[in-house]
N, C-alpha and C positions, 0 to 999 in steps of 0.2 A: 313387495317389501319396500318401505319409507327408506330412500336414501340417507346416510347419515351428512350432517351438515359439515363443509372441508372447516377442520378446527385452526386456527391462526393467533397465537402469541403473540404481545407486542412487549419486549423488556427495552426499559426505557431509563435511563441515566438521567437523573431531576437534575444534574447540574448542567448540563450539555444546553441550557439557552433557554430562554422564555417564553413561556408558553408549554416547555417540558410536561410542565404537571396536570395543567388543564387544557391549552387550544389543543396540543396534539393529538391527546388522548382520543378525545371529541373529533377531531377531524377521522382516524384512523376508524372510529366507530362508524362515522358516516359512509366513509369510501367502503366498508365491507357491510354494509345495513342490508342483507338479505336472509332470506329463510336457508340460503346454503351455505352460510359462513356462521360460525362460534366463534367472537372475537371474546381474548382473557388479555386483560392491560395487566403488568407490574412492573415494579420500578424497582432501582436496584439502590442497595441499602450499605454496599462496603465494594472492597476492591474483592473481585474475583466471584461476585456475587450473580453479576450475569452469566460468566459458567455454571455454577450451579443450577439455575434454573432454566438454562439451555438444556443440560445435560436430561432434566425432569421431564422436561418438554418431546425433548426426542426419544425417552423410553417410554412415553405415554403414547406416542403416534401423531404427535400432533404433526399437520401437513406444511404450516408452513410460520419461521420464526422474525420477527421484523425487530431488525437491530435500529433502537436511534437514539443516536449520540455518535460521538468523536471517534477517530480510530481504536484508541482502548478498546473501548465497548465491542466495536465490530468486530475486532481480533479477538475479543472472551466470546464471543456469540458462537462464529463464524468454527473456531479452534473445536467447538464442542459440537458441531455438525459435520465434522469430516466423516465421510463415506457413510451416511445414513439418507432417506430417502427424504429427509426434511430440507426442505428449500428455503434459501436465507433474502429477507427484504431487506434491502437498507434504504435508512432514513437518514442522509447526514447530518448530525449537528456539534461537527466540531470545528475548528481551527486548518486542520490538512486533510481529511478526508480524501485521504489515497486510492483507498479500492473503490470511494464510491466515484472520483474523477475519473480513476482509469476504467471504469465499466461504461461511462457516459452518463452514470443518474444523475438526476439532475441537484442542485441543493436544495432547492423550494419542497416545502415537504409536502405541497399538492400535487406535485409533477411528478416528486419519487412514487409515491403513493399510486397514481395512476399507472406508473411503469410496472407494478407490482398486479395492480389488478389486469389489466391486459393478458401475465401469465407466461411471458417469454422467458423460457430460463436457459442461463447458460451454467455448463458446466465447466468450472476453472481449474488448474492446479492451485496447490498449496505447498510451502516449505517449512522445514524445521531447522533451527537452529541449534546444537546441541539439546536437543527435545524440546523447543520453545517454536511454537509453531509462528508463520509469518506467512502475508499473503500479497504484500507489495516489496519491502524491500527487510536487507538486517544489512549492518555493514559495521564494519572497525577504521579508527583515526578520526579523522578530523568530523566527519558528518556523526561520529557519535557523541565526540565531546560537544558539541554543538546541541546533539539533542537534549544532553545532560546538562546544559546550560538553559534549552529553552525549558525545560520542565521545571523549572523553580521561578519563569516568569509568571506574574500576574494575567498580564494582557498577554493573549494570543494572536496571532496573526504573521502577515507575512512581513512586516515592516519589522517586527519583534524576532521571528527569527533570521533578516537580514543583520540586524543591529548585536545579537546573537554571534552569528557567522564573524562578523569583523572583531567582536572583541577576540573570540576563541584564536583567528589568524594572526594575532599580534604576539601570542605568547608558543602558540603550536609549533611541535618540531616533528617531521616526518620522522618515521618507522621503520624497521626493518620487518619483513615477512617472508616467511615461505607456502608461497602457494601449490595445493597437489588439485588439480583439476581433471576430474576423469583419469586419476593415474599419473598425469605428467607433469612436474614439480619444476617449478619457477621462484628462480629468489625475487624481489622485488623492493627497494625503498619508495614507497609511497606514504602520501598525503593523505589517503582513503583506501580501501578496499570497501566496494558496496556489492552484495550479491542482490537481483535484481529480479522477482516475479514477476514484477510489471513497469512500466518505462519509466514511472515518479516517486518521488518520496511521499509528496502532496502536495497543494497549494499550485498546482501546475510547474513544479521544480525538477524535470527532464533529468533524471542520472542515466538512465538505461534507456535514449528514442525507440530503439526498434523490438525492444523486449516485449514479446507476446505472453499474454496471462496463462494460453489453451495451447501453448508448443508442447509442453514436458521438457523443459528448459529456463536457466538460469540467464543472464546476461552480467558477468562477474567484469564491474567495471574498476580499474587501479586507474587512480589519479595520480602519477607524478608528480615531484617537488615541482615548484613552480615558485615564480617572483611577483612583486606586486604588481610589474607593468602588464600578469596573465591575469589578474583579479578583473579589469573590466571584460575582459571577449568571455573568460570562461563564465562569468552568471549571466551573460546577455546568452551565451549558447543551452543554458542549463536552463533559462526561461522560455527558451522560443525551439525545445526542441531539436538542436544542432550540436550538444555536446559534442556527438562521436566524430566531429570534424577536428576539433580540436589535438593540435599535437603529443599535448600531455597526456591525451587519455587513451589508453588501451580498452577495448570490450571484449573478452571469451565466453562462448557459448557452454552450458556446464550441465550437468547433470547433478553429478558430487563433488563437492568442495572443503578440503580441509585447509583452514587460516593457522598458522601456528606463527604465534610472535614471541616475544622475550620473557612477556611475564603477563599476568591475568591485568584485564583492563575493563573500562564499558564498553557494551556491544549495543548496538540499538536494532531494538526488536518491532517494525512497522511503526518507528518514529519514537518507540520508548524504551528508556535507556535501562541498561541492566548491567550487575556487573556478572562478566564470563572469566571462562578459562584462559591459560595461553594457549590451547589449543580448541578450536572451532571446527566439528563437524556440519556440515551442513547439506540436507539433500531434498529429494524432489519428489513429491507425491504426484505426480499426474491428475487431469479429471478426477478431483476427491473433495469437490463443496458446489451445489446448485444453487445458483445465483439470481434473481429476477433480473434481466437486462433488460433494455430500451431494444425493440426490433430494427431502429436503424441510427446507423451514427448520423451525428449534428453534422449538417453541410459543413459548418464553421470546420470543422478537424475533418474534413474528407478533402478542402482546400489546404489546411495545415499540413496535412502528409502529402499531399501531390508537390507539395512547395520543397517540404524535403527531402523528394525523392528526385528530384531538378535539381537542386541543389546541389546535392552531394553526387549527380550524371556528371555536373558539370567540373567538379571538385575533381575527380579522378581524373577525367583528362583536358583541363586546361594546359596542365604542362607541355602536354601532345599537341596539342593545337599550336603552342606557340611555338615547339623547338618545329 
């Protein structure tokens, strides 16, 4: 009996960078140009149009769906492959590319593309935010207004959403919240509340270090009010990996999380902002999206975590040392 050939979708975002409509197409065909692969290109035509045709895709059987473009896109893709046997590529081509940093893909979309043919798949959790599914972070305060600020910029990038950050810090006033985590409820006036799939926003912007994608776990971080003289340690720790050093920030390990503030606000949902309730359910699917990963992490970040796991040895007891 003729094997049938593994069928592989590629939806594709024509605004997500150049070459969208033609190099990539063209590249994707070549990396899959054999008698055992059926590659179908299509591109998406409005907001929400990628779930759609994710959704077709996995009631047809197709085996595996290659998201490229920005986080949007990955999150419509990604959202509409929960718990089906369809495995997700990413191709990033946006501005913070969160899930594809924090999986190690690479952003050259020759090197993602080979990380996909190789066939190494992991299986990640996924969260919901009052039914809005997310797969790096969601968070209320300041990192949302911030997002609701960068989404009306032109230009994207990191200098864009620095310049972002500082306008939103000049006029923001911390919060009041009550947090119920796994049951146990905590008042809190914070700066931010970010619940945390994976250790970054994007653009390599550390909220959550130690947050694992494949625990079945959140890492729910509160940022405390703070002064201007904490604006430089806390974005040098937030860049390089060492937030959870810092004295303003608390980290809890979570499963379910209800945020409940004063009145409905934006909530940003893996970098895009939406507006929610005053009250915020949020919880945790476990192993529920097949992912193509890289078989082995970049030396670069196997030195990055050994650094900060020295680090913060030496952080706990230098006091001991010196009394």
């Amino acid at each position: 009996m003729e094997k049938k050939p593994i069928q592989i979708q590629a939806i594709i975002n024509p605004i997500s960078g150049v070459g969208s409509k033609r190099k990539i197409p063209k590249m994707i065909e070549e990396a899959f140009a054999s008698e055992s692969c059926s590659v179908e290109i299509t591109f998406t035509e409005y907001a929400g149009h990628a779930s759609e045709l994710t959704k077709r895709a996995v009631e047809a059987g197709v085996h595996t769906i290659l998201a490229v473009g920005g986080d949007g896109t990955v999150n419509e893709v990604a959202s509409s492959m929960l718990h089906s046997d369809a495995i997700l590529g990413i191709i990033p081509k946006g501005s913070g590319n969160g899930l594809a940093r924090e999986l190690f893909i690479p952003m050259d979309v020759k090197r993602a593309l080979d990380v996909i043919a190789k066939g190494h798949v992991s299986t990640i959790d996924s969260c919901s935010a009052n039914g809005r599914v997310f797969f790096t972070t969601c968070g209320v305060g300041f990192d949302a207004a911030v997002s609701e600020n960068f989404a009306h910029e032109k230009h994207r990038g990191s200098v864009t959403y620095i310049k972002s950050a500082i306008e939103e810090y000049l006029s923001y006033k911390p919060e009041e919240y009550e947090l119920s985590i796994d049951g146990t409820i905590r008042a809190e006036k914070a700066f931010l509340v970010a619940c945390a799939n994976a250790s970054q926003y994007g653009n390599n912007a550390f909220i959550a270090p130690n947050a694992d994608i494949e625990d079945g776990k959140m890492d729910i971080t509160i940022l405390s009010p703070f002064t201007p003289l904490d604006i430089g340690p806390l974005a040098i720790q937030l860049f390089t990996k060492q937030l959870d050093r810092n004295s303003k920030i608390k980290i809890i390990k979570g499963k379910e999380v209800i945020i409940t503030r004063k009145k409905p606000g934006i909530m940003h949902i893996d970098g895009e902002p939406i507006q929610a309730e005053a009250e915020i359910h949020i919880s945790m699917a476990p192993h529920s999206l097949k992912v193509y990963t890289p078989t082995e992490v970049p030396f670069t970040e196997e030195v990055y975590h050994f650094f900060g796991k020295v680090t913060r040895f030496f952080d706990k007891r230098l006091p001991y040392i010196f009394t």
